[in-house]
C-alpha positions as CSV (number, residue, x, y, z in Angstrom):
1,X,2.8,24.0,3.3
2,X,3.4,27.0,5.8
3,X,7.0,27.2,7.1
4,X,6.1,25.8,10.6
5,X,4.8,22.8,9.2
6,X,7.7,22.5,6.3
7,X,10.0,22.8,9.5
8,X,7.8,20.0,11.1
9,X,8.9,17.5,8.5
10,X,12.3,18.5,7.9
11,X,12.9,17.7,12.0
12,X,10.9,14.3,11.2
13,X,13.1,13.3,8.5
14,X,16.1,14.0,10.7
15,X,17.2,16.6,8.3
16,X,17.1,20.1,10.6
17,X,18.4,21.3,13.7
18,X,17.2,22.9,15.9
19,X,18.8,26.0,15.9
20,X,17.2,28.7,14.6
21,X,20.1,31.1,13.3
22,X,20.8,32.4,10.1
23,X,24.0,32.9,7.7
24,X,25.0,32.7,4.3
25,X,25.7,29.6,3.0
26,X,29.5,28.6,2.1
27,X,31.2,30.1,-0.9
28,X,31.0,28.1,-4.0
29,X,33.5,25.2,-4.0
30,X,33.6,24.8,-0.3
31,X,32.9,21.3,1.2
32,X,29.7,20.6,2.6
33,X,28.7,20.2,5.8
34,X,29.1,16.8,7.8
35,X,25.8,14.8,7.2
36,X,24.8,12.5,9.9
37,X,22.6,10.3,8.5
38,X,22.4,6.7,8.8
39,X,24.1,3.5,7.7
40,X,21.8,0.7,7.9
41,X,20.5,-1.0,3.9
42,X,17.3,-1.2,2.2
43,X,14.5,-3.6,3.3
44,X,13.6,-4.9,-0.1
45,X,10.3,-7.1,1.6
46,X,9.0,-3.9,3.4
47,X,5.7,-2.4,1.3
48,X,7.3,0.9,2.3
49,X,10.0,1.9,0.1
50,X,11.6,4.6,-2.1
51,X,12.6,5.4,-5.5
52,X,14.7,8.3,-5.2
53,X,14.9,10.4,-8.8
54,X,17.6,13.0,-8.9
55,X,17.1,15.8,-12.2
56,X,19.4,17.6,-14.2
57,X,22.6,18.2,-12.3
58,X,24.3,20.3,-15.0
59,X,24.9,23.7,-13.8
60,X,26.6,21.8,-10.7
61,X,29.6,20.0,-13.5
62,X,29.7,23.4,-15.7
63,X,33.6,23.4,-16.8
64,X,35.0,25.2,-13.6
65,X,32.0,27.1,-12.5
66,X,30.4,24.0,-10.7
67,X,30.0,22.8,-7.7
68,X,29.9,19.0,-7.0
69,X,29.1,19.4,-2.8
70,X,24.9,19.5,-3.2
71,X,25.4,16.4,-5.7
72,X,27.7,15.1,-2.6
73,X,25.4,15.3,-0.1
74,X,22.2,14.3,-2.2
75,X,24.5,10.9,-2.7
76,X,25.5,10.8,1.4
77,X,21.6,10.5,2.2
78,X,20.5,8.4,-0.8
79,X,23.0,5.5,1.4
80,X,22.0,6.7,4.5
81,X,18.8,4.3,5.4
82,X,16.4,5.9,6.5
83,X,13.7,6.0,4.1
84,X,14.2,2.6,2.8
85,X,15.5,4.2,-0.8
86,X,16.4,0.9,-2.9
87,X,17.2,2.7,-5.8
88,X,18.4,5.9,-7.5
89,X,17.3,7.5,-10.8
90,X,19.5,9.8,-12.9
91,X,17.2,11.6,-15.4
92,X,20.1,13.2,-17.8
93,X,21.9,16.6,-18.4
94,X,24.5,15.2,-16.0
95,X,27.1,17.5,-17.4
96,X,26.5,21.0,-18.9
97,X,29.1,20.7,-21.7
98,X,29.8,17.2,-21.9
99,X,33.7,17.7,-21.5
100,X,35.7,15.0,-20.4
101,X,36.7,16.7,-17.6
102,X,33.1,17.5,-16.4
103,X,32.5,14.3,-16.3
104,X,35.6,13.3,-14.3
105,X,34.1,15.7,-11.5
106,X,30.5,13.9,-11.7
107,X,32.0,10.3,-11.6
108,X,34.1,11.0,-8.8
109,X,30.5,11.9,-6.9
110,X,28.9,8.9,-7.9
111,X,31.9,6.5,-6.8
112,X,29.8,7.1,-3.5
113,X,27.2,4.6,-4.8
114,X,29.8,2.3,-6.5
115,X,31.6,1.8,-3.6
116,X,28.8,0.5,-1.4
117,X,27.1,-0.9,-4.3
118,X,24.2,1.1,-4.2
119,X,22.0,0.2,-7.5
120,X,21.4,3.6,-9.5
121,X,21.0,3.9,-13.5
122,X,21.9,7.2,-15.6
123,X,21.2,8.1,-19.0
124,X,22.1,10.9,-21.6
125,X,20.3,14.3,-21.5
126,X,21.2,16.9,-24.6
127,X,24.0,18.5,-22.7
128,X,25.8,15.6,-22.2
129,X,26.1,14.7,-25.9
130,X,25.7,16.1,-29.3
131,X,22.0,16.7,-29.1
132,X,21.3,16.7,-32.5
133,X,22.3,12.6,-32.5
134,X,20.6,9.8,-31.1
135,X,21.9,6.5,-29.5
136,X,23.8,5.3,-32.6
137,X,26.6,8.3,-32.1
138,X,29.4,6.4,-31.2
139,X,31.7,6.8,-28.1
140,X,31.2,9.7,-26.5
141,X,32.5,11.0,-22.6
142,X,29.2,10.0,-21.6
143,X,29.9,6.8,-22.8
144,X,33.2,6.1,-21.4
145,X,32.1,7.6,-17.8
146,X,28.6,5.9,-17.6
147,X,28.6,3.2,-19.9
148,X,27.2,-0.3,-18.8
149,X,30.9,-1.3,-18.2
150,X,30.7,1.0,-14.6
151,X,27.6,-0.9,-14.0
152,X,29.6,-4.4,-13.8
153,X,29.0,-4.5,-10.0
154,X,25.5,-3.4,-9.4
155,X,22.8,-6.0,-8.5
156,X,20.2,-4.6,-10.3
157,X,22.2,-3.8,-13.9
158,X,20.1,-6.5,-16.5
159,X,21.7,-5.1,-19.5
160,X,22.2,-2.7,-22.2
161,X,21.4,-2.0,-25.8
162,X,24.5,-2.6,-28.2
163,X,25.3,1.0,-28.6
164,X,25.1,1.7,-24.7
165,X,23.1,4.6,-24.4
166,X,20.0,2.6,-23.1
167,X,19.8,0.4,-20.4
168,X,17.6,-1.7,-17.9
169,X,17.6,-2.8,-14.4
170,X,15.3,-4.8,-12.0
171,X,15.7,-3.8,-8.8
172,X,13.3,-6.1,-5.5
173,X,11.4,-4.0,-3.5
174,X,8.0,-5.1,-1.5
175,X,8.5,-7.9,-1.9
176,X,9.1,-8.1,-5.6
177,X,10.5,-6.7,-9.0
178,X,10.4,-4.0,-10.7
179,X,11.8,-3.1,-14.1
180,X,13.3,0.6,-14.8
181,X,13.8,1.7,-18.1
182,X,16.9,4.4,-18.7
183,X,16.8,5.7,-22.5
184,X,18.6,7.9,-24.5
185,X,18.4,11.4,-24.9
186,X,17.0,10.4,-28.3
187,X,16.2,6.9,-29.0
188,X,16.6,5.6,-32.1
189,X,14.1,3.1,-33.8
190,X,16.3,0.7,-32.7
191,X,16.5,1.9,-29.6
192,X,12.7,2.0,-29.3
193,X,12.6,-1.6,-30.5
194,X,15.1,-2.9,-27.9
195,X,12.9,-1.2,-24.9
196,X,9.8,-3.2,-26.3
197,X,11.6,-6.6,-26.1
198,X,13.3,-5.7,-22.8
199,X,9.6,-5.7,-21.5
200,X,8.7,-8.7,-23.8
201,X,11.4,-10.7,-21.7
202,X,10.2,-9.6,-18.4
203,X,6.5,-9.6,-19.2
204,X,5.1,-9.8,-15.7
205,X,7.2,-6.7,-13.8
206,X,5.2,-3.8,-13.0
207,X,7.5,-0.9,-15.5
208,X,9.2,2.8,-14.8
209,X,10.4,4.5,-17.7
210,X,13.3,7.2,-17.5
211,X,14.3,9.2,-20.2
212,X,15.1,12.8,-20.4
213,X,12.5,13.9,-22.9
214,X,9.2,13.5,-22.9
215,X,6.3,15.6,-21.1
216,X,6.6,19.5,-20.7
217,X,4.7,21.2,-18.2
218,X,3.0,25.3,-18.5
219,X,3.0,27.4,-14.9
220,X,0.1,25.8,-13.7
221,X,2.0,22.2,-13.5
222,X,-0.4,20.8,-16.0
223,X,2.0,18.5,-18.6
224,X,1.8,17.8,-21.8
225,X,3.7,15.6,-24.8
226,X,7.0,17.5,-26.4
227,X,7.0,16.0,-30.2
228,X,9.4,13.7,-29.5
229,X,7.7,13.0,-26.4
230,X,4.8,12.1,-28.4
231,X,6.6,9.5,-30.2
232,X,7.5,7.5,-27.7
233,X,4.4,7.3,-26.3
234,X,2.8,6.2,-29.6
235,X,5.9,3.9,-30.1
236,X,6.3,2.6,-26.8
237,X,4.6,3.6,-24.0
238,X,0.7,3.5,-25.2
239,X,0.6,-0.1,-26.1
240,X,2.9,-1.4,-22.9
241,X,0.6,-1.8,-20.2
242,X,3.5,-2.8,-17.3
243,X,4.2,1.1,-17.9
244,X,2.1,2.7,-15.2
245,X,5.2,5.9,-13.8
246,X,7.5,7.6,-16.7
247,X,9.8,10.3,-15.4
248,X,11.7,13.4,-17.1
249,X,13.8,16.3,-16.9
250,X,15.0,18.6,-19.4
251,X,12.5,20.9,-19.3
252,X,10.9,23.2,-16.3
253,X,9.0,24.1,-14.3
254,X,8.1,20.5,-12.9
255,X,4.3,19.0,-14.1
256,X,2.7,15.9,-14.0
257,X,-0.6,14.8,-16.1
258,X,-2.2,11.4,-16.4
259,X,-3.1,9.4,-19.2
260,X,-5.0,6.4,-19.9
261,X,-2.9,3.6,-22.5
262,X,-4.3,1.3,-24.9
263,X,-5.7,-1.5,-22.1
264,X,-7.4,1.8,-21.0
265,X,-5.3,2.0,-17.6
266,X,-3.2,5.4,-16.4
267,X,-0.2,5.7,-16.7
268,X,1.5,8.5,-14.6
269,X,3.5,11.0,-16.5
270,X,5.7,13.4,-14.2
271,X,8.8,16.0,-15.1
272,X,11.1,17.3,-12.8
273,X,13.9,19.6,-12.9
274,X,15.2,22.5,-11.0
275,X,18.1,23.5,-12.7
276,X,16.4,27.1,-13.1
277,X,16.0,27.1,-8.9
278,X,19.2,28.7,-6.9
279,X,22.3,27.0,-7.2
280,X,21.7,25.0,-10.0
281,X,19.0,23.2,-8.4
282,X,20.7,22.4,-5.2
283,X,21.0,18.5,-6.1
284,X,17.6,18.4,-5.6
285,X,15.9,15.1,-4.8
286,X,12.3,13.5,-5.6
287,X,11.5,10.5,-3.3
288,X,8.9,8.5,-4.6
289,X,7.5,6.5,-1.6
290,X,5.9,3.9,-2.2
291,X,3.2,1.9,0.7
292,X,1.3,-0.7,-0.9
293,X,-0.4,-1.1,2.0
294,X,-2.2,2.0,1.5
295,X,-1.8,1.6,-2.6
296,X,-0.1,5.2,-2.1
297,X,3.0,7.0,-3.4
298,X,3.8,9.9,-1.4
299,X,5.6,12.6,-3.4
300,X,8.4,14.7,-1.6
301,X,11.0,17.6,-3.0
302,X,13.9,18.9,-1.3
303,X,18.0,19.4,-1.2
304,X,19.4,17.3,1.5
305,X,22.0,19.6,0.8
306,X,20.6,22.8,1.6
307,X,18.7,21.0,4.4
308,X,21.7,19.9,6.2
309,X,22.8,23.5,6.6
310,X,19.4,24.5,7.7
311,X,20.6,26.8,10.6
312,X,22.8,28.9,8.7
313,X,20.8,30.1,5.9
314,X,19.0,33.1,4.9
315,X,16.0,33.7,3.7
316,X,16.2,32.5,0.2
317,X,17.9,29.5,1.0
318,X,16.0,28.3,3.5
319,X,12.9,29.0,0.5
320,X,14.8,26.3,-1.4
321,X,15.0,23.8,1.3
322,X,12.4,21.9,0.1
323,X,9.8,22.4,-3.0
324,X,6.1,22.0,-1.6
325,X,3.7,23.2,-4.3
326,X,1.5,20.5,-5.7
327,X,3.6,20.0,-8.8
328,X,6.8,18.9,-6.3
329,X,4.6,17.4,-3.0
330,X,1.8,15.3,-3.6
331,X,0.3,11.7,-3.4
332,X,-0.8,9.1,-6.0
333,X,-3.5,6.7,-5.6
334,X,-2.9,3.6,-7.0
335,X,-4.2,0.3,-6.6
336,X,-1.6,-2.0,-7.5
337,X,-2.8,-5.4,-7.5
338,X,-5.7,-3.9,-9.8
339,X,-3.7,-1.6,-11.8
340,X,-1.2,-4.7,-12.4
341,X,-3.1,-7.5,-12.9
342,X,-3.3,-7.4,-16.6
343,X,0.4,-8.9,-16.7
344,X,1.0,-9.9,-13.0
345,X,-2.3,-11.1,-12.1
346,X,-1.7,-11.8,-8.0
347,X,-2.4,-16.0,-8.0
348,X,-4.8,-17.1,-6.0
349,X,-3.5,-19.5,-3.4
350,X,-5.9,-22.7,-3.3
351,X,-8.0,-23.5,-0.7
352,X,-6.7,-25.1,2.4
353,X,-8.4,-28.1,3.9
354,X,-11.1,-28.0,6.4
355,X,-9.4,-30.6,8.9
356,X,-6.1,-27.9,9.2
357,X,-8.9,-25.6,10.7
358,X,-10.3,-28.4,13.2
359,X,-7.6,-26.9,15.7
360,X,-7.9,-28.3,19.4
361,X,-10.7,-27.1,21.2
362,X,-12.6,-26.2,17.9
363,X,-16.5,-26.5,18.4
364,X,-17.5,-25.1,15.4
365,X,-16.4,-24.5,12.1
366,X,-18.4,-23.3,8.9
367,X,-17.4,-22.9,5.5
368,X,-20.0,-21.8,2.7
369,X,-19.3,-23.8,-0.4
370,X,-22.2,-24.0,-2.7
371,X,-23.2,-23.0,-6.0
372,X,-22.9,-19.3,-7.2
373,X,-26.4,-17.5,-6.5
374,X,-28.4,-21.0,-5.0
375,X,-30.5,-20.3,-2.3
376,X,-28.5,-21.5,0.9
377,X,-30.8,-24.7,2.6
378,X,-28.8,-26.0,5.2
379,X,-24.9,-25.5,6.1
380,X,-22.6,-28.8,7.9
381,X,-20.5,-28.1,10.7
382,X,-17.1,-29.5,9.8
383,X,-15.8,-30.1,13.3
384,X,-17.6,-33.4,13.1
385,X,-19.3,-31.8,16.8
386,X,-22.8,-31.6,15.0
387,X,-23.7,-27.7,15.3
388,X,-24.8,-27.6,11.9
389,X,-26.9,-24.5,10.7
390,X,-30.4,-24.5,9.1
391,X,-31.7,-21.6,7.0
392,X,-34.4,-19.2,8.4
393,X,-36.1,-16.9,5.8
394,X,-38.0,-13.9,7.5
395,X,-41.6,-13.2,6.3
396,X,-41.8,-11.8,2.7
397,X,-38.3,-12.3,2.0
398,X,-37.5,-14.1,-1.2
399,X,-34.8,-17.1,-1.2
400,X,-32.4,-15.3,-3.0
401,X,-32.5,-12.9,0.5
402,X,-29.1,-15.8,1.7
403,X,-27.0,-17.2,-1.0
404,X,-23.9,-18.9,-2.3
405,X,-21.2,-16.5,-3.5
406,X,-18.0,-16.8,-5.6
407,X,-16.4,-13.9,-3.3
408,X,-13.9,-14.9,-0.8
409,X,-11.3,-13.3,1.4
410,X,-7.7,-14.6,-0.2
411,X,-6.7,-15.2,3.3
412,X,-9.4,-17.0,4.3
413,X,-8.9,-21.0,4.3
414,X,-12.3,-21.5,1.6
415,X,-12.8,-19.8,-1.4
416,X,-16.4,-18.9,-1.6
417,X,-18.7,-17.3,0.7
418,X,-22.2,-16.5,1.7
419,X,-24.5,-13.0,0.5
420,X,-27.2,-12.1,2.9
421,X,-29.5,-8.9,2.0
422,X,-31.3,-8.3,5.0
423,X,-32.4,-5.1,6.6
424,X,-34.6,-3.8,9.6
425,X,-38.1,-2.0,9.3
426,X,-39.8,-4.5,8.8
427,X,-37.4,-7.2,9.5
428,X,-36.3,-8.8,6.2
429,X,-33.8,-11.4,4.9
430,X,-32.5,-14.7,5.5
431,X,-30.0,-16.1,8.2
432,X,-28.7,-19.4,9.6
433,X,-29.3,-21.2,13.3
434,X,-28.0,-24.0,15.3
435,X,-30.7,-26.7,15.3
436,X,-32.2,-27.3,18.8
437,X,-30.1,-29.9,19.6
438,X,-27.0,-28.8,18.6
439,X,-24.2,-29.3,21.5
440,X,-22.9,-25.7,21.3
441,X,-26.4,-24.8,22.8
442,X,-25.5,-25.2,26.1
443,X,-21.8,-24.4,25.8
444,X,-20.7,-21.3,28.4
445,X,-17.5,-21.1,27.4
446,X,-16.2,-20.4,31.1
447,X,-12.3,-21.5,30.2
448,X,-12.2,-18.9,27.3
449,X,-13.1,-18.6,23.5
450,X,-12.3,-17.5,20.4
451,X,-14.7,-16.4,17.3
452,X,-13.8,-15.5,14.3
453,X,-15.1,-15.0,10.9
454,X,-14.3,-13.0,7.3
455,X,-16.9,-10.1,6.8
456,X,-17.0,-8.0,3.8
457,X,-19.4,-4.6,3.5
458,X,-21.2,-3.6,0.8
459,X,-21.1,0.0,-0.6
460,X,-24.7,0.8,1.0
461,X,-24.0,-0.5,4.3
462,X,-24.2,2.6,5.8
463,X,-27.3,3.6,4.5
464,X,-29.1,3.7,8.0
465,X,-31.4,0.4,7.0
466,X,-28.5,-1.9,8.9
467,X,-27.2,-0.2,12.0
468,X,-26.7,-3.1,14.4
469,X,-26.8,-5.8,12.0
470,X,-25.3,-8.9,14.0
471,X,-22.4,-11.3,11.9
472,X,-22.8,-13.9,14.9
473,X,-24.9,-14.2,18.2
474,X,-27.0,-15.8,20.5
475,X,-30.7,-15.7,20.1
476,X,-31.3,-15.7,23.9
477,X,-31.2,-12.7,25.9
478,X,-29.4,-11.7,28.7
479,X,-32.7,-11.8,30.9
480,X,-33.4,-15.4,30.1
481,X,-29.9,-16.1,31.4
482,X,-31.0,-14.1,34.5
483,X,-29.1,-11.0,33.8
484,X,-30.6,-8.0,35.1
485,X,-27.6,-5.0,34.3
486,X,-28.2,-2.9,31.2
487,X,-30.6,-4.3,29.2
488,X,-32.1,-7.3,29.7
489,X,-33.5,-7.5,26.1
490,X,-29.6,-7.7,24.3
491,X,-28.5,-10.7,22.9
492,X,-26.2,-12.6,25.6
493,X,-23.7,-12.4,23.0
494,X,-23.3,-10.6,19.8
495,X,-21.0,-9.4,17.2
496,X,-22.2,-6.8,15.5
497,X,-22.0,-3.6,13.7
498,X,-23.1,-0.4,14.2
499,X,-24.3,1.7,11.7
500,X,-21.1,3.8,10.9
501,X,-19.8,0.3,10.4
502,X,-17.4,0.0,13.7
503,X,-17.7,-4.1,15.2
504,X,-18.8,-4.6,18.2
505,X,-18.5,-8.0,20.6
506,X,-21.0,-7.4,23.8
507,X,-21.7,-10.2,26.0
508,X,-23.5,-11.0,29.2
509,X,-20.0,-12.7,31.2
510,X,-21.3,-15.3,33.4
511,X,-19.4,-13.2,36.1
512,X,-21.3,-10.0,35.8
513,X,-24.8,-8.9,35.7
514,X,-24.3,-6.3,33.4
515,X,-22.9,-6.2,29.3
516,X,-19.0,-6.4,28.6
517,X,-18.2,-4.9,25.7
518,X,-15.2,-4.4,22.8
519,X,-15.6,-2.0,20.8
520,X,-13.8,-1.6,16.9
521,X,-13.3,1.2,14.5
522,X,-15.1,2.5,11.7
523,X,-14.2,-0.4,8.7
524,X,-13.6,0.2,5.3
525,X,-16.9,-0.7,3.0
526,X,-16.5,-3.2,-0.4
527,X,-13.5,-4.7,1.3
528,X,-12.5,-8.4,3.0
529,X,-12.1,-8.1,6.7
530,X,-11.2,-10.6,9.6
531,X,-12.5,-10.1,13.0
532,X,-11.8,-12.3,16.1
533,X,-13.0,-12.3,19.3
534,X,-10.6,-13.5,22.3
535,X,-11.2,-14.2,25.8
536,X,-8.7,-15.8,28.0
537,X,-11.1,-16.8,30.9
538,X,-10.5,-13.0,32.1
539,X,-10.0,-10.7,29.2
540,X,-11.6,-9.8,26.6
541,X,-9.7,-8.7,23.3
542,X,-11.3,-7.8,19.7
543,X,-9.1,-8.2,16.4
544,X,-9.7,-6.7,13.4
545,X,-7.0,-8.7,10.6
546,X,-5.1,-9.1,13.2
547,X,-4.9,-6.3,15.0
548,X,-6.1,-5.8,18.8
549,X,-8.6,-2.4,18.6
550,X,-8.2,0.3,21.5
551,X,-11.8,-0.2,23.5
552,X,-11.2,-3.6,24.9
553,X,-12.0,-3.4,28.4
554,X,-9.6,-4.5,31.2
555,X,-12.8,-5.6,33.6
556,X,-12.9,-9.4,34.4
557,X,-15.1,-11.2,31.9
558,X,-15.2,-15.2,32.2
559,X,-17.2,-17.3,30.1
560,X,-20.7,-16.3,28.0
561,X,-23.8,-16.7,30.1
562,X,-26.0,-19.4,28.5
563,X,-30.2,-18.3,27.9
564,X,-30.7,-21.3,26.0
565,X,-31.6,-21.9,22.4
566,X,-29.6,-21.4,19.4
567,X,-26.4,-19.3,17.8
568,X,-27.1,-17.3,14.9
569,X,-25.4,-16.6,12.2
570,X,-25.8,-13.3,10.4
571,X,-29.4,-12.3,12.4
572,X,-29.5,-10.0,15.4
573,X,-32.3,-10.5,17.9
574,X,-33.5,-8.6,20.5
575,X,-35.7,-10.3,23.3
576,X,-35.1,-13.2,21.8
577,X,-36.7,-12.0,18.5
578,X,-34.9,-11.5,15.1
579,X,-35.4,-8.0,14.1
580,X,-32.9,-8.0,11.3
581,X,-30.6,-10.2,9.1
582,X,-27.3,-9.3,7.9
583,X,-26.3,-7.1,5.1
584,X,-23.3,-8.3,2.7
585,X,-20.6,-11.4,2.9
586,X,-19.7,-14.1,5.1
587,X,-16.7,-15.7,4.5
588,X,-15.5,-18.7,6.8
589,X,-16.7,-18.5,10.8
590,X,-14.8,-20.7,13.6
591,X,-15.6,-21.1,16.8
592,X,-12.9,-22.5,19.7
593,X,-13.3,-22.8,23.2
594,X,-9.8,-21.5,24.0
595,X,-8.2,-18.3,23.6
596,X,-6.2,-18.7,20.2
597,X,-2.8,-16.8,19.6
598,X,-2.7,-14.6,16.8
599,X,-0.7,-17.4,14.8
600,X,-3.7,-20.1,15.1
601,X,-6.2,-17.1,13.5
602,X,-7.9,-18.5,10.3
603,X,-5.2,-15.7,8.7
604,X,-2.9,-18.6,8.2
């Protein structure tokens, strides 16, 4: 990242000024500068969240050569709200000597925490301890500063092993648990064995593992297993699937590597430490952030401290702001629910009964329950209205062309769904019409409407063979409903998609002579989607899960003009001719002769 842009985030993270001058930075021991960040807590339901990991401090609690103002301000905007952080790693070295009276200084900094209760585990690094030991070395300064006795307040504290050098704590973020592990600088056996039944008794949290040895990393980031680090992986790590981050210090210069565990899923394996860097690191910060909406976590490095005195340093110092080489600032793609669901399978809520769709005004409503992989014959309208569908095969399709499916949308009210393979040139497929005397026929809609359905896209939609495949439609034309704008030929109403995948809802308005039209975005393929169509008896307004899309136009468009003969669903016709049927899922498709709010939406 080029100093511009750095000095782009930095303003958007409310960290820099605006002021552009340059000084040297206070003499050691001198109080930091006033930060002025927020006050407001953690949203623990909000998919957007932060684990904020903080690295060897050591060279900052060093006897009386330290300097306990970075640590200070790190602390200040770990509380400060604004990027959701809902929890604080320590990965060990805390102290340089681990003196008594190093550890005084340190405590005094995290009493910050304490005092507002913010949740944060710590654990031994070698300079903190005799690092020829492992957890069974008695009491030690460590001990008596950071054993789980200061962790009687914290929310998220679940418990210690007996000699107190490795603990656990479940912190909610969201929307649900997570477990962090904080072990030893060297883990016993015993200690080893008391991490596996820690995850034994939680079986179902997704698991982070801190401990201060365990990966190295060479100059080109790339990290590898210490021998000890190896250990625990056999011993631990390998065969614990809820394991999917671990996170170390100790060494430098930062790395990260991925590799697969025994139920043949990653497990992400990162060190961090910049102890080496000026000032002892500068109390350095990694924020994990984690958006499981995107099934992301954004990576970010930098010193609050340094960053708070942005307009005063020099050149070096402003160098250390922030750490943006791909080792320190990157991204993670993860998909959670997959990556998880070998010990916290998301359940499947159950099906929710037809009649709570039957919502007033509802004319039509279709759900596609049938055998996995039958041919599809015929399809009941459960509004009790009579608009039930009947199966058309085009010529030299096969039947398997439209069938049952076990795929569904978890949001939608059904749980199974219909596959159509159609395509254009030649027409091919199979697709389903209102019988001739179906009431919805003749139905103009002039009061307002809603339609709505759950669409999913297979991998080779966007092949070129299905550009304009239609979900739902009319199979008369605006020209048989005396339209003349445009083109006559188009469908008097359609939803379709285009062949870059983007929906599209154009109809003939019984008010105008021409085609009103909404227009979507380009939709992600092999994935559940809900699209509604809106109008109010004016307007005109496309959803896509929920969402209104930009290109809904503001022109007056009342009702659907009315050609005649049947709705379609899944075939497109042009002229009143079917030139192609759809290509991939069909989950549940309502149709209401109101507007809906986005509450009533099959969504739930």
């Amino acid at each position: 990242m080029n100093d511009s842009s750095r000095r782009t985030f930095l303003r958007g993270a409310g960290l820099l000024g605006a002021g552009a001058a340059v000084s040297a930075l206070p003499a050691l021991g001198a109080p930091a500068a006033s930060a002025t960040f927020g006050h407001h807590g953690p949203d623990f339901e909000d998919g957007r969240f932060t684990l904020a990991v903080l690295p060897d401090t050591q060279y900052l609690f060093d006897a009386d050569r330290g300097d306990p103002a970075p640590l200070d301000a790190t602390l200040r905007y770990v509380t400060g709200g604004d990027e959701n952080i809902v929890f604080l790693a320590h990965l060990g070295d805390l102290t340089e000597n681990g003196q008594p009276g190093e550890f005084e200084q340190i405590s005094r900094s995290f009493q910050h925490l304490d005092r507002r209760r913010f949740p944060y585990s710590t654990l031994a690094g070698n300079h903190d301890i005799k690092s020829s030991t492992d957890d069974q070395r008695g009491r030690t300064p460590y001990l008596d500063a950071f054993g789980p006795h200061r962790q009687r307040g914290s929310r998220t504290f679940r418990g210690a092993s007996p000699d107190g050098y490795n603990s656990h704590h479940v912190f909610r973020a969201g929307g649900r648990e997570w477990l962090l592990l904080a072990l030893d600088w060297r883990p016993s056996a015993g200690g080893l064995e008391w991490a596996r039944s820690v995850l034994a008794r939680n079986p179902r949290l997704p698991a982070i593992l801190t401990i201060h040895e365990l990966v190295w990393a060479d100059d080109a980031g790339q990290a590898r297993f210490s021998e000890f680090g190896q250990k625990v992986w056999d011993e631990l790590i390998a065969g614990n699937d809820q394991i999917f981050l671990t996170l170390n210090g100790h060494f430098w210069p930062p790395g990260r590597a991925v590799k697969q565990n025994r139920a043949g899923h990653d497990v992400h394996l990162h060190i961090t430490n910049y102890q080496d860097r000026y000032y002892g690191g500068s109390a350095m910060i990694r924020l994990y952030r984690f958006d499981l909406a995107r099934n992301v976590i954004d990576v970010r490095t930098f010193s609050p401290w340094l960053a708070d005195q942005a307009p005063r340093l020099n050149e070096l110092q402003r160098q250390e702001i922030e750490r943006t080489g791909p080792a320190d600032y990157f991204s993670l793609e993860i998909d959670f629910e997959s990556r998880f669901a070998g010990f916290a399978p998301v359940p499947v809520p159950p099906a929710r009964p037809a009649e709570r769709q039957l919502i007033r005004g509802t004319v039509a409503y279709w759900r596609f329950e049938g055998q996995e992989g039958a041919p599809v014959d015929k399809v009941r309208d459960l509004s009790g209205r009579g608009n039930d569908l009947v199966r058309v095969t085009l010529p030299g399709s096969a039947p398997e062309a439209l069938r049952f499916s076990g795929e569904f949308s978890g949001r939608q009210p059904s749980r199974s769904s219909l596959r159509f393979d159609g395509g254009k040139k030649p027409a091919r497929g199979g697709y389903l019409r209102t019988a001739d005397s179906a009431p919805m026929n003749a139905e103009t809609f002039a009061r307002g409407y809603t339609v709505e359905a759950f669409v999913k896209l297979p991998a080779d939609f966007k092949d070129g063979k299905h550009a304009w495949a239609a979900i739902f439609g009319r199979q008369g034309s605006g020209g048989k409903a005396g339209k003349t704008g445009d083109d006559p030929g188009e469908p008097s109403a359609t939803l379709s998609l285009s062949d870059g995948a983007a929906f599209q809802w154009a109809v003939f308005p019984v008010n105008q002579n021409g085609i009103s039209t909404c227009w979507g975005h380009e939709l992600a393929l092999e994935e559940w989607i809900h699209v509604a169509a809106v109008n109010d008896g004016r307007r005109t307004t496309l959803y896509v899960d929920g969402c209104p899309v930009l290109r809904n136009p503001k022109t007056t468009a009342a009702g659907i003009a009315n050609p005649g003969g049947s709705w379609l669903i899944g075939a497109y016709a042009y002229d009143s001719i079917v030139e192609q049927a759809f290509h991939g899922w069909l989950g549940d498709v309502r149709v209401v002769a109101r507007a809906l709010e986005l509450r009533e939406f099959m969504l739930g």
